[in-house]
Structures are given as C-alpha cells and as structure tokens.
N, C-alpha and C positions, 0 to 999 in steps of 0.2 A: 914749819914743814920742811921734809929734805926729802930729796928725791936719789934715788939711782938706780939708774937703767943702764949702768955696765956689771951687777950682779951675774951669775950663772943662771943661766935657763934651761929652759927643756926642753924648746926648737926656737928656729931663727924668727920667726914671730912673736916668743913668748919676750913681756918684758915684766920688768917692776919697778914698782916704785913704794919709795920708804914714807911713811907719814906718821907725823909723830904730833899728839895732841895735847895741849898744856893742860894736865888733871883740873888748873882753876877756871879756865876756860869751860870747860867741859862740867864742874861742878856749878858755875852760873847757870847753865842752862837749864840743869839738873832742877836747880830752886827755881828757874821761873816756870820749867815744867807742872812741877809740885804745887804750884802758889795757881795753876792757871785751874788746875785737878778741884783744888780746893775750895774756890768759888763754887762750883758748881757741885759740891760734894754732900749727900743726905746718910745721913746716919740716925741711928734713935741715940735720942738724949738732948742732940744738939740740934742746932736752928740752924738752916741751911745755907752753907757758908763758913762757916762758924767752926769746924772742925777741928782741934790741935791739931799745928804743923808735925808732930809729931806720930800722931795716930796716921797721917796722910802718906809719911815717909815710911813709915811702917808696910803699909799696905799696896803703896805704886812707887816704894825707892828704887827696886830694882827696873822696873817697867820702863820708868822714866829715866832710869841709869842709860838702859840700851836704846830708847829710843833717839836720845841725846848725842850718843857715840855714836848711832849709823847716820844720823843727818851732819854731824863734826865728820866723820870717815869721806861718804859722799860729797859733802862740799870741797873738804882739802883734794880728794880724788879728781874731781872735776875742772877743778882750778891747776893742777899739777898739769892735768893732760892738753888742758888749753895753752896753759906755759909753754909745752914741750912739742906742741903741733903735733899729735898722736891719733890715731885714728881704731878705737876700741875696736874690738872685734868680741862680741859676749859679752858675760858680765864678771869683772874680775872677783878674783877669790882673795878673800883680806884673809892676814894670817900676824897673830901676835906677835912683838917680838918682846926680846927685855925692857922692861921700863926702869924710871928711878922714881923719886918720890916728886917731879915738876910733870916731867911727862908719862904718857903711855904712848907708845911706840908700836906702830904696824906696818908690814907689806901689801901691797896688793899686788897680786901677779895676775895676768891680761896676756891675751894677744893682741897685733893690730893686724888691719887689713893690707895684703904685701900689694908690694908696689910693683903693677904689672907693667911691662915694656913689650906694648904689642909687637908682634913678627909678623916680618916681609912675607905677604902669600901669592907674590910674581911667580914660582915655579909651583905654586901647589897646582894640582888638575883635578874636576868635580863633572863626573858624568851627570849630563839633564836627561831625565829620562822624557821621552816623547809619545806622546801618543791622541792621536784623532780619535773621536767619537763619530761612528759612522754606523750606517744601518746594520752589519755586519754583528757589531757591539751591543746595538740596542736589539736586536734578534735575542742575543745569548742571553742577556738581561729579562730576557719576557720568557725565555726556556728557563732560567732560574726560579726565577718567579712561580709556575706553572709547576715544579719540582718541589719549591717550597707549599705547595698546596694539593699536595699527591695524596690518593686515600687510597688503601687496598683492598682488593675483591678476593676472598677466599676461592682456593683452584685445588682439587683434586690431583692436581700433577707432580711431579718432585717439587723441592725446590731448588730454585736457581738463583745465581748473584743477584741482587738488587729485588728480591721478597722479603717481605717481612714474614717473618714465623713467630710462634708463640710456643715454648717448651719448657716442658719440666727438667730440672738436669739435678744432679747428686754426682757428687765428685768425691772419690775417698782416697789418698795417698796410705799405701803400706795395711789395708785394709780397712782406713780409718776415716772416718767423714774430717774433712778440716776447714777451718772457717774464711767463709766466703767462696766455698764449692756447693753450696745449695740455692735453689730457685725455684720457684712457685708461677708458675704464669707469664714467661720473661719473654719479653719482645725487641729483638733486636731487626733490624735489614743488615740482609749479609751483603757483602762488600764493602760497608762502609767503615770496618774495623773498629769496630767496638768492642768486638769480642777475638782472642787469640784467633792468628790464623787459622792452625791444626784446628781448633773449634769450631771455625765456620767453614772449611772444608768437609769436618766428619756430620755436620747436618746438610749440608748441599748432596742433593738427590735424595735425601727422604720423603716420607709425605704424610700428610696428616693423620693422626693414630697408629704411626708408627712407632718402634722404641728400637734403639741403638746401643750397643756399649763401645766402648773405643779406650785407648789408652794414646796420652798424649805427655808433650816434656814441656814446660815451661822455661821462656827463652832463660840465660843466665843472667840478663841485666831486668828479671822482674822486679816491679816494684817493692813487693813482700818477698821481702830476704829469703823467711820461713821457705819457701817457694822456688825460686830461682833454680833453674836446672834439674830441678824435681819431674821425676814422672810418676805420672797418679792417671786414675782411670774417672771414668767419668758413666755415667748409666742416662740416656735424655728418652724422653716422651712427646713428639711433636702434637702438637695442641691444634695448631692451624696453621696452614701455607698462604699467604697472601700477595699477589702482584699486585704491582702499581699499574694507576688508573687513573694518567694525568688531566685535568681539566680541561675541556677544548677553550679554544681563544673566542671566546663570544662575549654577548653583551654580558652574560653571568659573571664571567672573569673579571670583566672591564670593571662592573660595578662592586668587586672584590676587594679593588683596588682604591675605592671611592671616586670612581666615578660615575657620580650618581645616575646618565640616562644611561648610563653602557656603552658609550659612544665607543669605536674600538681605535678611531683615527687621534681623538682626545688622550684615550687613555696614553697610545705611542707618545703622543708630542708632550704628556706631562710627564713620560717614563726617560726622553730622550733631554727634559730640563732636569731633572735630578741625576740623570747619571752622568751630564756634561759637569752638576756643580763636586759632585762624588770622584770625576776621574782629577778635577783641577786640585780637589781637595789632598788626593793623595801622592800627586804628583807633587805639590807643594808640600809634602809632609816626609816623601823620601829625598829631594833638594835638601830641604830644611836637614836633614838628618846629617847628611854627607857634610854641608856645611859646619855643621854644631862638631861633628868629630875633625873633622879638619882645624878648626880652632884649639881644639884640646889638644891634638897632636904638635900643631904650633908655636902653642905658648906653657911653657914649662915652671911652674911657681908654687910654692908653698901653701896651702891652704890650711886656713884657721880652724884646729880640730872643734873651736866650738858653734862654731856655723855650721861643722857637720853633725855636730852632737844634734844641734839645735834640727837637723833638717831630717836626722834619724828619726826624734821624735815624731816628724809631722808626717813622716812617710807610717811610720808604724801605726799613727793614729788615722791615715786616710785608709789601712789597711784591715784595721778592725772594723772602719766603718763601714767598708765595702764585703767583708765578714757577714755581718750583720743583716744587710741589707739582704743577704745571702742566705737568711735564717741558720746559721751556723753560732755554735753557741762561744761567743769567743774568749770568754773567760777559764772556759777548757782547755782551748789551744794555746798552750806559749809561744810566745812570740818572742824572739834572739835580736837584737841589737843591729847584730854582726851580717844578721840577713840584708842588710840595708843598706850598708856601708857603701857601698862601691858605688849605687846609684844615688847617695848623699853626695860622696864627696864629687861625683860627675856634676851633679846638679849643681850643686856650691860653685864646683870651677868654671863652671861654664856660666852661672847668675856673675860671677865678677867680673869674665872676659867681656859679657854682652854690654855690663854696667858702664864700664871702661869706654870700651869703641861706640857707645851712645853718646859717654859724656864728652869724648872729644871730636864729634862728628857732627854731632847737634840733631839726632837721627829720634827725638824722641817725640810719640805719636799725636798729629795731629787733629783735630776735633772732623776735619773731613773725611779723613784716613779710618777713624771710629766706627762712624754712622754708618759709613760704605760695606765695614765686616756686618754692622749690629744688620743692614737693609741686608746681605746677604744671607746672613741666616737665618732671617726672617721669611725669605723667600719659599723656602719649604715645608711651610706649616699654611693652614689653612684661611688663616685670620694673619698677614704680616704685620699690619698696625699696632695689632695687643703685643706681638710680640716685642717690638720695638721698644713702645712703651714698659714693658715687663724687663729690660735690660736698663735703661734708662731712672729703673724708681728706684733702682743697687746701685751705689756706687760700688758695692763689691764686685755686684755681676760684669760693670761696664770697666772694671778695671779689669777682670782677666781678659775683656775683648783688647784694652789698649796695650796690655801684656802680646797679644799677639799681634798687633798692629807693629809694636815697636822689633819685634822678634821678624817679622817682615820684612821691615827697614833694613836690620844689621842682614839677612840673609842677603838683600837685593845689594847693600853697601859690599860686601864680600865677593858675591859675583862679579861684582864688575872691575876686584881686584885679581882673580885667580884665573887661571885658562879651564876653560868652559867646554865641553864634549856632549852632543848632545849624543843621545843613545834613546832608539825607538826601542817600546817596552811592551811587550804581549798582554792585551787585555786581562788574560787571565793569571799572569803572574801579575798585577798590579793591582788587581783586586782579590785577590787571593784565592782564586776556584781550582776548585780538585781536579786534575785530569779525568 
C-alpha cells in the first residue's frame, strides 16, 4: 500500500490517499469466496455441494470479484488512516487509478475533521434577559387564555375590529375572476390580518345582508407574483356579524382548564407553575441563542462539506416529515438542497465547537444533571411518573434530554467566560403576544 496526502485537493480538509492492491492477494480471496458459495450451493443435477468450481465462478465471479475488493479497499483504508492519525470526516470516495498486471491501484479522497483552536471570549458581551413572574404576568396569562376561548354572538350592528364576519367575496382583475379571488362562506376576525388591509377596512362598518363592491391594489411584495401591485375589484355579501363573548373567570373556566372542581384559586397557582416553568424555558432559550452565535462569530474554521451534505439530508427528511404530519402531500412539493444549507452548515459548526469545548473541559452530562431535565418536564403533565419512566425505556428519547443537559453545561461554561449584561425583557416580547 502507498499513501499520499500531499496530491491536489479541492479544500483544505479534503485529502487522499493512494492504495494499491496485489491482483494475487485479491484473487485468493476471490477463491476462498467462491469455495465458501459453493458448500452451500443447490443446483438441479448436482448433490448439494457438489457444484463445478467452474459453473460457481460463472455465476458469483463477479459478485465475489467486488466483494473482495471493497473489504481489500476498506481494510488497506483503515490501516492507512490509523498509520497517518487522520480523523475521517464522511465516507471517502475510491476512485481507479492505472493498474499493471501485480497490482490494481486506487484513490480514496476524504475529508477530516479541522482542527479547532477555540477563541478568547474575555471581550465578548451577551445580554441576560430578565424577567419576574408576577401577578401582573399571571393576570395577562388568564386574559390570554380566556381570548383563546372566545365564541361569537351574531349583532345586527356594523362591524368593527375584532368581529368575526362570515362573507361571500368574487374578485375579478381587468373584468376577469382570477384564482384565489373567490369564497363561499369565509370567516375571518378583522384585525387580526389575515386578510389585506384595504380588505378588512372595505367590510368594517357593514352589516349583515349587506353587499359591497370596492376596488383595491395589492401590495407589490405579494406573494402571487401574477398579483403584486395589481388592482382588481372585488363584489362581497356579508353573511353574518359576530362579536366576541369572552368566558367569565368561573368555576366553568377553571374546569376548562382541568381543573376538575373549578377551584379558581387552584386553577391560578397551576397557571402560575407553568408559566414560571414557560418564562425560565425561554429565557434559557434566548441566553442559549446569544451564546451559540457568539461562538460562531468566535471561532472561524473550515467545515466538512460532507457532514453538511450529511445534515442536509436529515434536515430535508425531518421536513417532509413535519409535511406530512401536516396532511400535505409531499411528494408534490420539491424540495431544493440549497434550502437547507446555511442552517446545515450552522448546525455542523456549531455540533464541532460544542464537541470540542466539552471534550476539553470535561463538561459532558451527568446522570443527576439527566433525571433533573427528564423530573422537569415531567412536571407538566398529569401523571409525572409515566412520564419519567416513558424517557427512561428510549435511550434515544433520554439521549436528546442529555443533548440538552450537555448544551447547558457549555452555555453556563461560556457565561462565566464573557461579560454578562443582564437586560429586563417585557413579558410580552418574551412570549410573543401581539400588542
């Protein structure tokens, strides 16, 4: 076997190496292939076993050809990269080269994994964002709630922002109906922009079994090209005006919420345990975040195009499965590669920096560290025991918990390397509610 990895490459990670396989080497294995085939070989005619070596080579020469040369490729492969202290990255591509009549001669081109030199983060700065759970918080939380359970009472009156209506509409551009300007029975609440503005202005102050016509322009960054900056008229039929008619805070609420006697003081203090574990969750999630970009900005390195190929794939396949789960049919939609790229190769640089400052910090998760996330999110479910147990019978399940235990660590290791700011943060931008 000969090796060289000072050939030409195609980035500073790719290498290769030459392996070159003695044809009689490689023909022994051939025959012991063929001799092992043939024990065990039934044909008519012949008695089982028994089959000419010849009739054998016939029918699994080549079979046994290749099988024999990727377990020779693979072993000389393995033994080269142990030789050279290399650290594979994918799975390399073998490629022929010229042979003579002793040996057959091939490449295998690879990347390895770069060799990271973590960076000083004494001047980096990471805003903590801050924030108390207070009555105040748990108030808005139960006006959320209460909104999320709003029914409408049909009103004779115009309507106004925040009704739901029910109308007929026909939209025709340049005299012409065009697709996705008709509806049958459509129920939208105005204000909550589901529908063009100009749209939900020209039905505010109608009223039920009214009809309207109006002409309006669709903005220029619409979605449907055909559309953009177009003005087209529209014909509507309001069906029905409906205000909201939010639930009072009673025992009915409470028991909405499962609490089974309706208690209202219960319901608060389980509403005020969930959205303390909800605001820590996301406050660790925007920390977290600030963090993971601050490493990438830090540390600057080559990554292995086939750990991204590799991460492409798995992003593309968690995307059709969440497709799917979507009743969307996705073998209609194509799906691009290129879509994916940039939070592949995020994900890849950011999986080696974490790898890295684990492996030389000794930051990786403990069995106490575990149990403590698995009892936390256990906490919010009904039965926490099952749930425990139900993490605990996967090691798949209980590895992404110690995926975040270890992601914990490197965050809490980081912080107490960078200057630290905390920043109080408005309930509402931290949970994300609409003014």
């Amino acid at each position: 076997m000969e090796t060289n990895t000072d050939a030409p490459v195609a980035n500073a990670l790719e290498r290769r190496l030459d392996l070159s396989v003695p044809i009689a080497e490689l023909d022994h294995l051939v025959d012991q292939r063929l001799r092992q085939i043939g024990r065990n070989m039934k044909m008519p005619g012949f008695r089982p076993g028994k089959v000419p070596p010849q009739i054998i080579r016939q029918q699994y020469g080549q079979q046994a050809h290749r099988d024999a040369l990727g377990e020779t490729l693979g072993r000389l492969f393995n033994e080269a990269v142990v030789a050279h202290q290399l650290r594979v990255a994918g799975t390399p591509r073998i490629e022929p080269k010229a042979s003579d009549a002793t040996h057959m001669e091939f490449s295998a081109i690879f990347e390895v994994y770069p060799e990271i030199a973590l960076s000083d983060l004494g001047e980096v700065e990471i805003e903590r964002p801050v924030l108390e759970v207070g009555p105040a918080q748990i108030d808005e939380t139960i006006e959320i709630l209460r909104k999320q359970r709003v029914r409408y009472q049909p009103v004779e009156r115009p309507a106004a922002s925040a009704d739901r209506v029910s109308i007929d509409f026909a939209g025709t551009k340049d005299g012409q109906p065009f697709s996705g300007g008709q509806g049958k029975d459509y129920r939208f609440v105005l204000g909550e922009g589901k529908m063009l503005s100009d749209f939900e202005n020209a039905v505010i102050g109608t009223r039920a079994g009214e009809s309207k016509s109006f002409e309006m322009t669709f903005p220029p960054e619409y979605f449907a090209k055909e559309l953009a900056g177009q003005s087209v008229s529209f014909e509507i039929s309001v069906n029905e005006v409906g205000e909201p008619v939010l639930p009072e805070l009673d025992a009915d609420f409470a028991r909405s919420l499962g609490v089974a006697d309706g208690d209202l003081d219960q319901m608060r203090s389980e509403i005020e345990d969930n959205l303390r574990r909800e605001v820590r969750k996301r406050l660790q999630a925007r920390i977290t975040g600030q963090v993971m970009d601050a490493l990438l900005q830090a540390n600057s390195f080559d990554v292995p195009a086939a750990l991204v190929e590799k991460e492409i794939e798995r992003l593309m396949e968690l995307a059709r499965a969440d497709m799917e789960q979507r009743g969307m049919k996705v073998k209609d939609l194509p799906m691009q590669p290129e879509w994916f790229s940039d939070q592949a190769k995020r994900r890849v640089s950011l999986g080696l920096i974490l790898a890295e400052i684990v492996r030389l910090n000794e930051l990786a998760a403990k069995p106490a560290q575990v149990r403590a996330l698995v009892d936390e999110a256990a906490k919010s479910y009904e039965h926490p025991e099952e749930v425990v147990r139900w993490y605990y019978a996967d090691p798949q399940r209980l590895s992404d918990i110690e995926g975040a235990a270890i992601e914990s660590n490197v965050v809490d290791w980081v912080l107490g390397r960078v200057k630290v700011v905390d920043r109080p943060i408005a309930f509402a931008e931290l949970m994300g509610h609409q003014s």
